[in-house]
PQR file with spaces between the fields and no chain letter, atoms N, CA, C, O and H, PARSE charges and radii, in Angstrom:
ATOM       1  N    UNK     1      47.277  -29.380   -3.904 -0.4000 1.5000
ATOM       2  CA   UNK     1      47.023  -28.234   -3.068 -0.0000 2.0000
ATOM       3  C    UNK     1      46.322  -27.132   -3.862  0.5500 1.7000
ATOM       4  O    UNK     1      45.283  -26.530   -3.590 -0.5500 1.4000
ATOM       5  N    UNK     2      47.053  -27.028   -4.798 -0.4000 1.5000
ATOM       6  CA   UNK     2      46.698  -25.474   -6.133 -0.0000 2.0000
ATOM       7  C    UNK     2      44.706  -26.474   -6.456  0.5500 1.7000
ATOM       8  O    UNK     2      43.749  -25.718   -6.616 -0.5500 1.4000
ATOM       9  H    UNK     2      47.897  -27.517   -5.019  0.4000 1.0000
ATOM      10  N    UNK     3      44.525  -27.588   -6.482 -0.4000 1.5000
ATOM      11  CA   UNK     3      43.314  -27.850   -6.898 -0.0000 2.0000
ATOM      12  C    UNK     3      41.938  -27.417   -5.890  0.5500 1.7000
ATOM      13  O    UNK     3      40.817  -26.934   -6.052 -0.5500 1.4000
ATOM      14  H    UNK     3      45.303  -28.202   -6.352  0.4000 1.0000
ATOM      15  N    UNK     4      42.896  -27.978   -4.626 -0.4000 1.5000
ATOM      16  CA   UNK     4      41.790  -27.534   -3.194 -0.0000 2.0000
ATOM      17  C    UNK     4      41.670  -26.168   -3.191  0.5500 1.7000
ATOM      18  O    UNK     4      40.585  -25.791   -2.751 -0.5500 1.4000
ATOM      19  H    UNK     4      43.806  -28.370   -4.495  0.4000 1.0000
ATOM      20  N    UNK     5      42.350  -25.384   -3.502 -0.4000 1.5000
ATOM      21  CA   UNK     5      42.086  -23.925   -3.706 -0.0000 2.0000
ATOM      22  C    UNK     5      41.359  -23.172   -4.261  0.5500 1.7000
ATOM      23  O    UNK     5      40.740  -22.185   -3.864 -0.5500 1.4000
ATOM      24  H    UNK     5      43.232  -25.690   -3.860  0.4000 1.0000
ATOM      25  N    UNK     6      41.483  -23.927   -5.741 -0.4000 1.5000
ATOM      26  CA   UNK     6      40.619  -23.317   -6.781 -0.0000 2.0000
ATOM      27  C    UNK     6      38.890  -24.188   -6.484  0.5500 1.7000
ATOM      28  O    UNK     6      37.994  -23.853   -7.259 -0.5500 1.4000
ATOM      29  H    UNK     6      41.986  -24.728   -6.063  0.4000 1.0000
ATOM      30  N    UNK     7      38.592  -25.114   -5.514 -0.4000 1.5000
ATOM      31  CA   UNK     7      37.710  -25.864   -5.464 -0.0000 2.0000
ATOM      32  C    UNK     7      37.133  -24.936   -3.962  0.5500 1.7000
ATOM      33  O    UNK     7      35.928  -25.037   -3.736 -0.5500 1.4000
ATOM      34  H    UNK     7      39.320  -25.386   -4.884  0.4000 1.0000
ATOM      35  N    UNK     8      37.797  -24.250   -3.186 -0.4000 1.5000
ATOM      36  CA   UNK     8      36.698  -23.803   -1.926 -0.0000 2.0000
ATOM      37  C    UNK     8      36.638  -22.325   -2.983  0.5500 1.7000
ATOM      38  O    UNK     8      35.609  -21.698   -2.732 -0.5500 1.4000
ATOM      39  H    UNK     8      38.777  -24.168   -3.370  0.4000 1.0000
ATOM      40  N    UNK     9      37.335  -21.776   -3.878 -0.4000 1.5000
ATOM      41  CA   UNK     9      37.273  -20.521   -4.402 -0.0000 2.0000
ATOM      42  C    UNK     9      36.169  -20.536   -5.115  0.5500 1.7000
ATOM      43  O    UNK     9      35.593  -19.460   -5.275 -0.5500 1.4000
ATOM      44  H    UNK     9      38.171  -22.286   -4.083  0.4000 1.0000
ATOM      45  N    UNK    10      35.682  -21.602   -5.637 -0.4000 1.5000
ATOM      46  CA   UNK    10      34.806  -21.903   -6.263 -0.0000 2.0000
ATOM      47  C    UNK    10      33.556  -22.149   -5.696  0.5500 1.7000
ATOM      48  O    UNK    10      32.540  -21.833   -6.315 -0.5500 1.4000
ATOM      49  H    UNK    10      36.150  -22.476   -5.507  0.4000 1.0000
ATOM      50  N    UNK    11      33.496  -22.731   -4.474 -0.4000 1.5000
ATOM      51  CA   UNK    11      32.398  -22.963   -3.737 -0.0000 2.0000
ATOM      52  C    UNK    11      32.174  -21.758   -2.899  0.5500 1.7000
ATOM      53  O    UNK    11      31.018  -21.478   -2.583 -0.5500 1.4000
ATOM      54  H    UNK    11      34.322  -22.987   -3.971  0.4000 1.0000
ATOM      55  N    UNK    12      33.211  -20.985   -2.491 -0.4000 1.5000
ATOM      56  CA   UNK    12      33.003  -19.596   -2.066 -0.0000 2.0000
ATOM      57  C    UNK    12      32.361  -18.944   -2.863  0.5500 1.7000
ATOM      58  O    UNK    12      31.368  -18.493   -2.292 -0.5500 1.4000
ATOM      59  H    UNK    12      34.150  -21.213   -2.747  0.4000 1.0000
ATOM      60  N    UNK    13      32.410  -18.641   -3.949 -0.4000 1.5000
ATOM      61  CA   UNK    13      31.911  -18.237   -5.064 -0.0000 2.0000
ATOM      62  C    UNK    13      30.397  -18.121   -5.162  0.5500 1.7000
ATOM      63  O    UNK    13      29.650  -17.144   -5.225 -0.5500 1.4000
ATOM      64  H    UNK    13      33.216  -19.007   -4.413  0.4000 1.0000
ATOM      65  N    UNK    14      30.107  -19.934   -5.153 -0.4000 1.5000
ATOM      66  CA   UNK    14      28.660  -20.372   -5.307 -0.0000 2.0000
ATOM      67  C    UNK    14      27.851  -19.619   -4.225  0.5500 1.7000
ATOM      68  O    UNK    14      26.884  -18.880   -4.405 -0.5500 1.4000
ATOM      69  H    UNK    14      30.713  -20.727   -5.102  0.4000 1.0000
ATOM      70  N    UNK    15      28.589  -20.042   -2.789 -0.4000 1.5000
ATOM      71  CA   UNK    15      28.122  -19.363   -1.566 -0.0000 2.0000
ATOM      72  C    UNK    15      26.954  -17.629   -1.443  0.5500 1.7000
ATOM      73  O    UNK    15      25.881  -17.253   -0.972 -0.5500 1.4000
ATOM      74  H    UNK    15      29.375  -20.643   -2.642  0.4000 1.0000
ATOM      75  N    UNK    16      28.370  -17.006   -2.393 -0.4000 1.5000
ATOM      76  CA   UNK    16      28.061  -15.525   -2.469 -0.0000 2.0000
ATOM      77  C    UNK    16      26.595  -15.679   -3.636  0.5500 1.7000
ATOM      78  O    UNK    16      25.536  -15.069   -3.491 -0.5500 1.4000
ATOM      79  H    UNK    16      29.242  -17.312   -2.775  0.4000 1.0000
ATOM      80  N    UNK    17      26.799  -16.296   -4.346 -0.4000 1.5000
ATOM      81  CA   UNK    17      25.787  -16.351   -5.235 -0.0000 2.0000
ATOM      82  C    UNK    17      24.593  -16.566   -4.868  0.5500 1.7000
ATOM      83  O    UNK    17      23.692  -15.740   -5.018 -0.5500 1.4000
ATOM      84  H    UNK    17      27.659  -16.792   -4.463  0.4000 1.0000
ATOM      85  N    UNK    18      24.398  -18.091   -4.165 -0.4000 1.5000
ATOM      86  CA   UNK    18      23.662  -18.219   -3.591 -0.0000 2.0000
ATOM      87  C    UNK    18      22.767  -16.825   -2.383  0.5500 1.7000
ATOM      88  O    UNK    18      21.630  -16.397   -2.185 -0.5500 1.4000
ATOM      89  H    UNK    18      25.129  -18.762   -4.043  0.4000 1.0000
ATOM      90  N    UNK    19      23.791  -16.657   -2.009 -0.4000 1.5000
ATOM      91  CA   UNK    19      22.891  -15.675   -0.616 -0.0000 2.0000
ATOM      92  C    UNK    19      23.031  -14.406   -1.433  0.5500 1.7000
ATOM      93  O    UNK    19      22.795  -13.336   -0.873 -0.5500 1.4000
ATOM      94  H    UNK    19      24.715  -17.005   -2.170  0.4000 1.0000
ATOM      95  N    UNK    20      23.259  -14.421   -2.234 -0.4000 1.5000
ATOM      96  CA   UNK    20      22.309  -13.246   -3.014 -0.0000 2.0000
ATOM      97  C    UNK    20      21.045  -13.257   -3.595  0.5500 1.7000
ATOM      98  O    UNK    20      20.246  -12.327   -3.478 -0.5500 1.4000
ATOM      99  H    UNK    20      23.450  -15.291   -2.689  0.4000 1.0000
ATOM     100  N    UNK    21      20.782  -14.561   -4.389 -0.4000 1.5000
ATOM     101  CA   UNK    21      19.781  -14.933   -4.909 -0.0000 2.0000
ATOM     102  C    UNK    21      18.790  -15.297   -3.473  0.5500 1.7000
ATOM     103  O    UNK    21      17.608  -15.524   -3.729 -0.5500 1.4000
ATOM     104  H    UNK    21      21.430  -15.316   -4.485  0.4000 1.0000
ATOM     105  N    UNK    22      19.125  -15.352   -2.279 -0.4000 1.5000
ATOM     106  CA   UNK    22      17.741  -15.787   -1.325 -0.0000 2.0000
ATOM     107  C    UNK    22      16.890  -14.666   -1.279  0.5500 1.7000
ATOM     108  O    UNK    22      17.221  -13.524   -1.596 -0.5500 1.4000
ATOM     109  H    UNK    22      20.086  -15.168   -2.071  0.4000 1.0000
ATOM     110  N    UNK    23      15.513  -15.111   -0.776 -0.4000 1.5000
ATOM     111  CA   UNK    23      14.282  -14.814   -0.899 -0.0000 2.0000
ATOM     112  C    UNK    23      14.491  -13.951    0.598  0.5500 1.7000
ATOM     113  O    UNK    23      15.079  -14.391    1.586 -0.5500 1.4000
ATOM     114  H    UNK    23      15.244  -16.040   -0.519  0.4000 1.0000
ATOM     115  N    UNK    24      13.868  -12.670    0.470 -0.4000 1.5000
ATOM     116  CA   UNK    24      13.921  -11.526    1.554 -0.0000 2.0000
ATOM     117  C    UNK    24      12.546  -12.281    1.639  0.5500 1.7000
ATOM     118  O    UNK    24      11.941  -12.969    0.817 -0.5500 1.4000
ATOM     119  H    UNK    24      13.390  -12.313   -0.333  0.4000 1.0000
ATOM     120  N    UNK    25      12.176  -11.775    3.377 -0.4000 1.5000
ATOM     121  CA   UNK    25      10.271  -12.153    3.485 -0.0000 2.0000
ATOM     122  C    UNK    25       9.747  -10.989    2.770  0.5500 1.7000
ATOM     123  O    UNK    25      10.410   -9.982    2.524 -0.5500 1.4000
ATOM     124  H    UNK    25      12.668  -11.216    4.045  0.4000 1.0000
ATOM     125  N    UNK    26       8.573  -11.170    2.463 -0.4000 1.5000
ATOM     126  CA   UNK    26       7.665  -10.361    1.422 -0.0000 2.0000
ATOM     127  C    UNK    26       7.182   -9.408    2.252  0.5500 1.7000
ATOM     128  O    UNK    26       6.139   -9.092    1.680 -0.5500 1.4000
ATOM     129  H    UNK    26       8.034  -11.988    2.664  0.4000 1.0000
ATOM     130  N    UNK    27       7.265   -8.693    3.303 -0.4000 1.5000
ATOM     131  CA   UNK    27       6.762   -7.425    4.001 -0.0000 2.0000
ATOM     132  C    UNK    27       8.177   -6.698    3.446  0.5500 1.7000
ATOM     133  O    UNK    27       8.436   -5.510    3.635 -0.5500 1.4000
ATOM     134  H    UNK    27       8.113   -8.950    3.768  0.4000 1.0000
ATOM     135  N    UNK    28       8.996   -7.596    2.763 -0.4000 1.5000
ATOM     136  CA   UNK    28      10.465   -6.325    2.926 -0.0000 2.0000
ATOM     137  C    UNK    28      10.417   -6.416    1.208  0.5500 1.7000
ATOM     138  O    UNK    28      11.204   -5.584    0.757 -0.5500 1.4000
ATOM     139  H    UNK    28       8.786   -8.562    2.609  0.4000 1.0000
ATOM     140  N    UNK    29      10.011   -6.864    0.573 -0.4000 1.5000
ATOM     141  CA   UNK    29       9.731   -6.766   -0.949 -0.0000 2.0000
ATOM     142  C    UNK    29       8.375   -6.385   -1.702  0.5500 1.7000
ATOM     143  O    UNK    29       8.301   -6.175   -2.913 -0.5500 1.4000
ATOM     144  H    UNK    29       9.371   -7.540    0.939  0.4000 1.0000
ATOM     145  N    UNK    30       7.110   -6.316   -0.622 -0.4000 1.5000
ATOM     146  CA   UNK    30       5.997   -6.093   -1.363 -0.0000 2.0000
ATOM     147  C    UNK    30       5.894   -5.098   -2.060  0.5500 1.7000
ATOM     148  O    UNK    30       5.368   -5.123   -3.172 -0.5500 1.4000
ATOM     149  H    UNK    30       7.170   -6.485    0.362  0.4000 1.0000
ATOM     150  N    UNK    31       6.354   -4.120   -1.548 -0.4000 1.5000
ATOM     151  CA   UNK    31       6.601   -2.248   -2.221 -0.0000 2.0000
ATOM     152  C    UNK    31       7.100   -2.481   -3.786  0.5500 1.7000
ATOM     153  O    UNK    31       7.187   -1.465   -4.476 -0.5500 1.4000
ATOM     154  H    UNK    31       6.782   -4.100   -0.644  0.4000 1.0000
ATOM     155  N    UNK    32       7.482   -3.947   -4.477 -0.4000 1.5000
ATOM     156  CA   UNK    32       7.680   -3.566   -5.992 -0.0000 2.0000
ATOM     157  C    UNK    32       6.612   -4.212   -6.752  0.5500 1.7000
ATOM     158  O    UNK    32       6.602   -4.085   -7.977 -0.5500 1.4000
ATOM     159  H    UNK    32       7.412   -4.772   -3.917  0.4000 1.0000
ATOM     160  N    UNK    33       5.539   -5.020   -6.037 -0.4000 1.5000
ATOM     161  CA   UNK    33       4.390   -5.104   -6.488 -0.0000 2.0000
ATOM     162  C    UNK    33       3.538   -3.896   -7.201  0.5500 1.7000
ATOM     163  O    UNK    33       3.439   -2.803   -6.643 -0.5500 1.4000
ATOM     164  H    UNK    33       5.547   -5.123   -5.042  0.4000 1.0000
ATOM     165  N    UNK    34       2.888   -4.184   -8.561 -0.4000 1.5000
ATOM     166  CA   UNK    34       2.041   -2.982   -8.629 -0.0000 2.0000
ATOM     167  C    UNK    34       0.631   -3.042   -7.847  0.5500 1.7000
ATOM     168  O    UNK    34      -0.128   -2.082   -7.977 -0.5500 1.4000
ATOM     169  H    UNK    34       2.968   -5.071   -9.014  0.4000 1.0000
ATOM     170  N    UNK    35       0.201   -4.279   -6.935 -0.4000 1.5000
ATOM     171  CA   UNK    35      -0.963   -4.342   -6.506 -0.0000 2.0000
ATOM     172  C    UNK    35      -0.783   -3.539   -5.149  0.5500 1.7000
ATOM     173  O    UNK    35      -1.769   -3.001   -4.645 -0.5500 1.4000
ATOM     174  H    UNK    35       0.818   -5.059   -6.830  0.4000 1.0000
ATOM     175  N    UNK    36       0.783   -3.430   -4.401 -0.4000 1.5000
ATOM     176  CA   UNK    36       0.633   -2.357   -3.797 -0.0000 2.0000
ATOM     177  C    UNK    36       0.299   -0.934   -3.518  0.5500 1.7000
ATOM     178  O    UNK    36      -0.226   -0.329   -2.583 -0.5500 1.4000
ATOM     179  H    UNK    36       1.584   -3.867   -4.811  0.4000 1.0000
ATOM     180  N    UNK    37       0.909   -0.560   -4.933 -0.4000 1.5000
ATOM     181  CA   UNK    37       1.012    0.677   -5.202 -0.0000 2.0000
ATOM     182  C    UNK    37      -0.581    1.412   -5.580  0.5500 1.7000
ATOM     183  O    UNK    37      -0.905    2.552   -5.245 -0.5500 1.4000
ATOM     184  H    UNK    37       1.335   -1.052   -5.692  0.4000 1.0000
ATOM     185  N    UNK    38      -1.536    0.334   -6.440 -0.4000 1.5000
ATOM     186  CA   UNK    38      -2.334    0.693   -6.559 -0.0000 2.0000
ATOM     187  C    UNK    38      -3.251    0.535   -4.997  0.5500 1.7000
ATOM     188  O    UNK    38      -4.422    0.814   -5.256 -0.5500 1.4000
ATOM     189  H    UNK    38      -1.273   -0.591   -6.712  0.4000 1.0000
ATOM     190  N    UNK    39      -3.125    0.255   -3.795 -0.4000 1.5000
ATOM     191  CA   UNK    39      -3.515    0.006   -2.922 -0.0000 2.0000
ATOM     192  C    UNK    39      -3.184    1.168   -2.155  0.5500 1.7000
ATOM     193  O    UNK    39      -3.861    1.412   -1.156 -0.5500 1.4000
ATOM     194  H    UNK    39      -2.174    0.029   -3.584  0.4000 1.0000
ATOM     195  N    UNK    40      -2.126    2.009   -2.518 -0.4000 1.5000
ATOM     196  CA   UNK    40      -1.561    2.779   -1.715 -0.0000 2.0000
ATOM     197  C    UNK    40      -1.714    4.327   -2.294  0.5500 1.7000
ATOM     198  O    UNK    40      -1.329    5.294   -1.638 -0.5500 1.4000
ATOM     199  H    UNK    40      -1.576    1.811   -3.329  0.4000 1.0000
ATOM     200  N    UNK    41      -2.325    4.440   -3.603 -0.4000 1.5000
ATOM     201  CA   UNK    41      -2.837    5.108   -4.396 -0.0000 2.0000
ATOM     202  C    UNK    41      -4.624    5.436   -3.508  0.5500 1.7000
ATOM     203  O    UNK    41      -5.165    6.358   -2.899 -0.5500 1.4000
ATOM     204  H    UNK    41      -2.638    3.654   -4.136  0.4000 1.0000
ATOM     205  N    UNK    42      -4.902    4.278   -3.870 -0.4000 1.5000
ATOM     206  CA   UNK    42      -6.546    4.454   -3.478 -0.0000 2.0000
ATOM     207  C    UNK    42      -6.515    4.873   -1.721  0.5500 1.7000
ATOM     208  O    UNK    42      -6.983    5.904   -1.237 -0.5500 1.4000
ATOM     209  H    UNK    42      -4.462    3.528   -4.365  0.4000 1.0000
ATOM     210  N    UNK    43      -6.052    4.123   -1.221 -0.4000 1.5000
ATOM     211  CA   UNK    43      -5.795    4.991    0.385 -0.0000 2.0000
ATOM     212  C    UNK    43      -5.478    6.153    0.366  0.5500 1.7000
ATOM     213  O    UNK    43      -6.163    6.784    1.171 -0.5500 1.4000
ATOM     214  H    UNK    43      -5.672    3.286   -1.615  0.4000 1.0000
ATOM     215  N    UNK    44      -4.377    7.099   -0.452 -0.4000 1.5000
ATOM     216  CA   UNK    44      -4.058    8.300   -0.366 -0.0000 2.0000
ATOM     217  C    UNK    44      -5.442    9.007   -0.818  0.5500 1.7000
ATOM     218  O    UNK    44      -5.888    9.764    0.044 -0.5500 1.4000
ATOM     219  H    UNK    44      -3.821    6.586   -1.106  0.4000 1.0000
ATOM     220  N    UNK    45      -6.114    8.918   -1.861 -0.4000 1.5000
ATOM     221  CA   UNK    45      -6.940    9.282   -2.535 -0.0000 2.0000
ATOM     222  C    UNK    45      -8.074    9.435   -1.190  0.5500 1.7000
ATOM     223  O    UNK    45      -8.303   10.579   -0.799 -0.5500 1.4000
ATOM     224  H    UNK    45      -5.751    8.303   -2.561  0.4000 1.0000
ATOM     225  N    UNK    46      -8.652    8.465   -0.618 -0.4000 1.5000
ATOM     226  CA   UNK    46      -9.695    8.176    0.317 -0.0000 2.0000
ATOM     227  C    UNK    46      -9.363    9.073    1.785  0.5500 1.7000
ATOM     228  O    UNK    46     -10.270    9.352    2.569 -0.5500 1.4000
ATOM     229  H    UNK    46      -8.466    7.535   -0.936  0.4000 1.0000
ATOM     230  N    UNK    47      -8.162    9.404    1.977 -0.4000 1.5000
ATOM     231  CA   UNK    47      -7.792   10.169    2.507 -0.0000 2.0000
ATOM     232  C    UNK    47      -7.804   11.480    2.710  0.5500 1.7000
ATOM     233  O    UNK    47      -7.958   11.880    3.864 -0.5500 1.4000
ATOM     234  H    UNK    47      -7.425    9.178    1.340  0.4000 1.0000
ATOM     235  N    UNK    48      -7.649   12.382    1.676 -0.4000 1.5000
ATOM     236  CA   UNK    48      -7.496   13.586    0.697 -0.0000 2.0000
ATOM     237  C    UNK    48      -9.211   13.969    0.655  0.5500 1.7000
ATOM     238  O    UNK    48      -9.659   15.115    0.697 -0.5500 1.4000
ATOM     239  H    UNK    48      -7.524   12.058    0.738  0.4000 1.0000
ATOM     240  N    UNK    49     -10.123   12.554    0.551 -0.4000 1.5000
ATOM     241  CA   UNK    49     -11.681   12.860   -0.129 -0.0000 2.0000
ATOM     242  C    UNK    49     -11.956   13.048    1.508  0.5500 1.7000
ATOM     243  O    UNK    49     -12.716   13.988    1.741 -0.5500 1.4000
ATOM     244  H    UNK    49      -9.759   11.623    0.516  0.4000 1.0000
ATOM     245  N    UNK    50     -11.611   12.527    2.357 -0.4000 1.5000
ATOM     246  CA   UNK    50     -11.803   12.426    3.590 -0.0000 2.0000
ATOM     247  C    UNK    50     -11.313   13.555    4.444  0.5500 1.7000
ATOM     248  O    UNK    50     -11.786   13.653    5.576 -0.5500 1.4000
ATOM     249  H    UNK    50     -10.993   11.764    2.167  0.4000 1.0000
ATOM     250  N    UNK    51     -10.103   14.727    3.886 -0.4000 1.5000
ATOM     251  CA   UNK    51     -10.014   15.797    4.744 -0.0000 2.0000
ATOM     252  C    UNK    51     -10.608   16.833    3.889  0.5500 1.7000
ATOM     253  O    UNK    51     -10.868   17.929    4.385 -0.5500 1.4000
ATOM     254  H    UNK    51      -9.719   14.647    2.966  0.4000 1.0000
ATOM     255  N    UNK    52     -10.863   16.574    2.562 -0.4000 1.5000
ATOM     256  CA   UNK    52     -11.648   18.184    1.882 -0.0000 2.0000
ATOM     257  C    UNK    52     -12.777   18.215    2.255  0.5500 1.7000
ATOM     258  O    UNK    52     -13.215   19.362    2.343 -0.5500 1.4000
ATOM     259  H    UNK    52     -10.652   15.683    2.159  0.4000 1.0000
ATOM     260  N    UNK    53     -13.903   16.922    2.694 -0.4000 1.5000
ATOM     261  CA   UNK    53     -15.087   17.047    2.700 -0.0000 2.0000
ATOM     262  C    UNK    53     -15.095   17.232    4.450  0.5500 1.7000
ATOM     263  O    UNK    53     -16.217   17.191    4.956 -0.5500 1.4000
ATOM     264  H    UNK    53     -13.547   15.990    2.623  0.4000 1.0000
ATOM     265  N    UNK    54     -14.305   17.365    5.079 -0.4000 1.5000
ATOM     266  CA   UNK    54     -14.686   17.873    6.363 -0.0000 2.0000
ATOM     267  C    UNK    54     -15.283   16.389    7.227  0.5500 1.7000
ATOM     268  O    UNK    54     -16.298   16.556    7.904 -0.5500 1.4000
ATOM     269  H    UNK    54     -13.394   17.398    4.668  0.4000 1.0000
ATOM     270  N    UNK    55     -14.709   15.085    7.201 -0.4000 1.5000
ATOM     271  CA   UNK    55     -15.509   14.182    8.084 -0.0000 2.0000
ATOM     272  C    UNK    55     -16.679   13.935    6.960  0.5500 1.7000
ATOM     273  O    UNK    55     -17.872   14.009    7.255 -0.5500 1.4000
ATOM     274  H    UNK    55     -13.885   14.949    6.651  0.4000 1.0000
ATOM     275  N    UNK    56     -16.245   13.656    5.741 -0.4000 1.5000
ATOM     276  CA   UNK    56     -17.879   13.404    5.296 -0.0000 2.0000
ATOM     277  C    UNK    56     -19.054   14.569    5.326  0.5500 1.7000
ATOM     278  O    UNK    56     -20.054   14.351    4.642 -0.5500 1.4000
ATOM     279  H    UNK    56     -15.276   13.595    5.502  0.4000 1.0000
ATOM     280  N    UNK    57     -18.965   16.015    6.223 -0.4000 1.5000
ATOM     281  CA   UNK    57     -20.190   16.662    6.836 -0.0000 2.0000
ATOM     282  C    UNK    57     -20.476   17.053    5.539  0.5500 1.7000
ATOM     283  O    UNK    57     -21.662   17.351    5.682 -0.5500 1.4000
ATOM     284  H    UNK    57     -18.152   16.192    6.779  0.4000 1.0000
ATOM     285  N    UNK    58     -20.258   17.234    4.531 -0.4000 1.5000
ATOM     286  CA   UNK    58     -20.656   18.014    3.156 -0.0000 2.0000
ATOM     287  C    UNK    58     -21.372   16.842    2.455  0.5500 1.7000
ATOM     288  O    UNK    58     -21.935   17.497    1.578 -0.5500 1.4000
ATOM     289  H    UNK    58     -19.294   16.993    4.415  0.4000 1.0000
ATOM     290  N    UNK    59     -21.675   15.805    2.270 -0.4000 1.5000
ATOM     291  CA   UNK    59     -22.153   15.136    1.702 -0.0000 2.0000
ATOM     292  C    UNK    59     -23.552   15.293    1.669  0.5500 1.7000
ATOM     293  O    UNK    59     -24.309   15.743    2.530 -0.5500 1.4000
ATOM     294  H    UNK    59     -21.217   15.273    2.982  0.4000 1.0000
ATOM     295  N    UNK    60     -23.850   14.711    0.179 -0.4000 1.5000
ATOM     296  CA   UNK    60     -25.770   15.427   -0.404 -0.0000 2.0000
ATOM     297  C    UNK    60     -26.382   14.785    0.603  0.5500 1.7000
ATOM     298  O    UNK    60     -26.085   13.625    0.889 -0.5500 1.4000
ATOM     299  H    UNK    60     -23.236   14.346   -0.520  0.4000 1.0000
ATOM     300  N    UNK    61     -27.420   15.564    1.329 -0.4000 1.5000
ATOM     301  CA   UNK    61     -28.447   15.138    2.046 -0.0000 2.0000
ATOM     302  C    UNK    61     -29.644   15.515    1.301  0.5500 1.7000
ATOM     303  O    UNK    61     -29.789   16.386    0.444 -0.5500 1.4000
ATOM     304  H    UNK    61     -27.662   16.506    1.097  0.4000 1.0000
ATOM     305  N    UNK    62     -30.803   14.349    1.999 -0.4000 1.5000
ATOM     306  CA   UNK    62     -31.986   14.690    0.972 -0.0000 2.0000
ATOM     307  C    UNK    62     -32.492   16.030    2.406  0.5500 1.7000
ATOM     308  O    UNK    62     -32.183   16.166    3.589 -0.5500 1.4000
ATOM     309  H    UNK    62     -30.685   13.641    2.695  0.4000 1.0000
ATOM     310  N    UNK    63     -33.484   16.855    1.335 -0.4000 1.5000
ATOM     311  CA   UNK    63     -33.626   18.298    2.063 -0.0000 2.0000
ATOM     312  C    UNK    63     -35.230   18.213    2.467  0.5500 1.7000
ATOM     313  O    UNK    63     -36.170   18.061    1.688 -0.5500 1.4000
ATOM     314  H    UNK    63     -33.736   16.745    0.374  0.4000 1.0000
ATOM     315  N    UNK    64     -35.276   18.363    3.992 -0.4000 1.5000
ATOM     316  CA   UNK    64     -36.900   17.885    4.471 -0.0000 2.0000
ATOM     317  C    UNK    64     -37.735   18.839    3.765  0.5500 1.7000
ATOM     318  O    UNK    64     -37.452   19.974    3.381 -0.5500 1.4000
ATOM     319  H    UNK    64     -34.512   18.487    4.625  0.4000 1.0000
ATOM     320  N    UNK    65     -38.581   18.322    3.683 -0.4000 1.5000
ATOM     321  CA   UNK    65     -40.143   19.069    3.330 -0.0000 2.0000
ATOM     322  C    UNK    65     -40.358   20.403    4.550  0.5500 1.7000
ATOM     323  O    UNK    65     -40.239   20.387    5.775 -0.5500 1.4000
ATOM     324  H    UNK    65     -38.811   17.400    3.995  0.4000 1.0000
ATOM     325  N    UNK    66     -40.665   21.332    3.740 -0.4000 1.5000
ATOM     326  CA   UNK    66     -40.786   22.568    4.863 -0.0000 2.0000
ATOM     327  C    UNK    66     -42.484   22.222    6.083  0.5500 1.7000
ATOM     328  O    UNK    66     -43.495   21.618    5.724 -0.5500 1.4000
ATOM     329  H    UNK    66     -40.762   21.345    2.745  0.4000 1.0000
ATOM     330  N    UNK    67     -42.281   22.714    7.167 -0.4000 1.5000
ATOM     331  CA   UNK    67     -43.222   22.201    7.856 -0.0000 2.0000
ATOM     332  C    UNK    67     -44.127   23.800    7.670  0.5500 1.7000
ATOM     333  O    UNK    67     -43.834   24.983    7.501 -0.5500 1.4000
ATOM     334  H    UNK    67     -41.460   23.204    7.459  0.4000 1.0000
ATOM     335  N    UNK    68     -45.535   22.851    7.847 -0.4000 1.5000
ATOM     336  CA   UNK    68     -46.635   23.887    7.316 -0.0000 2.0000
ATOM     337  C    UNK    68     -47.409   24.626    8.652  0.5500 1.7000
ATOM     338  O    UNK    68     -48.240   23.929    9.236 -0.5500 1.4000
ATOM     339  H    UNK    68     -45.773   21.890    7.985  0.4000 1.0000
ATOM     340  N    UNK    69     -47.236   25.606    9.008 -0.4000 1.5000
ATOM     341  CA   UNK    69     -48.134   25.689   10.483 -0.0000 2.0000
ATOM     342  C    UNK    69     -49.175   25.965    9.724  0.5500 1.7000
ATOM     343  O    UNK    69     -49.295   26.328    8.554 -0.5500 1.4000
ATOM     344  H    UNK    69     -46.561   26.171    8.533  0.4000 1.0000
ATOM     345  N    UNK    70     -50.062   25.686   10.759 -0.4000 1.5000
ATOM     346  CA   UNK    70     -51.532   25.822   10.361 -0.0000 2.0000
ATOM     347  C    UNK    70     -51.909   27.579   11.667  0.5500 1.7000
ATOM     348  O    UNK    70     -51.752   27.552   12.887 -0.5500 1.4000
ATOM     349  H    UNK    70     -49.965   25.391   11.709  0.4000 1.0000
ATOM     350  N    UNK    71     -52.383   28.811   10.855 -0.4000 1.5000
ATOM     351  CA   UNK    71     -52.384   29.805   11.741 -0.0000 2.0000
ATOM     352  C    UNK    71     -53.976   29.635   11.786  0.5500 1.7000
ATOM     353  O    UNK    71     -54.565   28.972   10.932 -0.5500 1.4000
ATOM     354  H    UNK    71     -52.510   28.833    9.864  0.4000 1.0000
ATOM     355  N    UNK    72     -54.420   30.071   12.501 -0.4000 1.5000
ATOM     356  CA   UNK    72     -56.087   30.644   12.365 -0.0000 2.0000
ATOM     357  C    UNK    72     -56.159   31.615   12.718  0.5500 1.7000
ATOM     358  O    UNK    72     -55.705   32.079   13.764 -0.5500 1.4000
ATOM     359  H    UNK    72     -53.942   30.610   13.195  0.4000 1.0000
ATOM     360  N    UNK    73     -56.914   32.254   11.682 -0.4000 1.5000
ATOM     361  CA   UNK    73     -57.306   33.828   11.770 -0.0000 2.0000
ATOM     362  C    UNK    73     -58.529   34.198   13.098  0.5500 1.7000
ATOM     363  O    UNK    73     -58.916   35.353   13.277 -0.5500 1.4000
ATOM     364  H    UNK    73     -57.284   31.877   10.833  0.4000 1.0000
């Protein structure tokens, strides 16, 4: 009896072990990746470049050639 005891205590044991060691799906673990972080870095960044510059509107434009009227005297 005292052996069957110490033998499910033991496999209880393994049990807990086991379902600790299982694999979560990777949408619930990717966040300790560093390829996230650097992913989530460059988005913040692109973001930030994206509300100081107003929509992009500040960006270098080339500047037209002034137009020449022609007057006659």
């Amino acid at each position: 009896m005292n052996e069957n005891k110490n033998n499910y205590s033991l496999l209880k044991k393994q049990e807990i072990k086991n379902a600790n060691h299982a694999h979560k799906p990777y949408w619930k673990r990717m966040h300790h990746s560093w390829f996230f972080w650097v992913f989530m870095v460059l988005t913040i960044v692109a973001v930030i470049y994206y509300i100081v510059t107003i929509d992009f509107s500040n960006a270098p434009r080339r500047e037209s050639k002034p137009t020449q009227q022609n007057v006659s005297p």
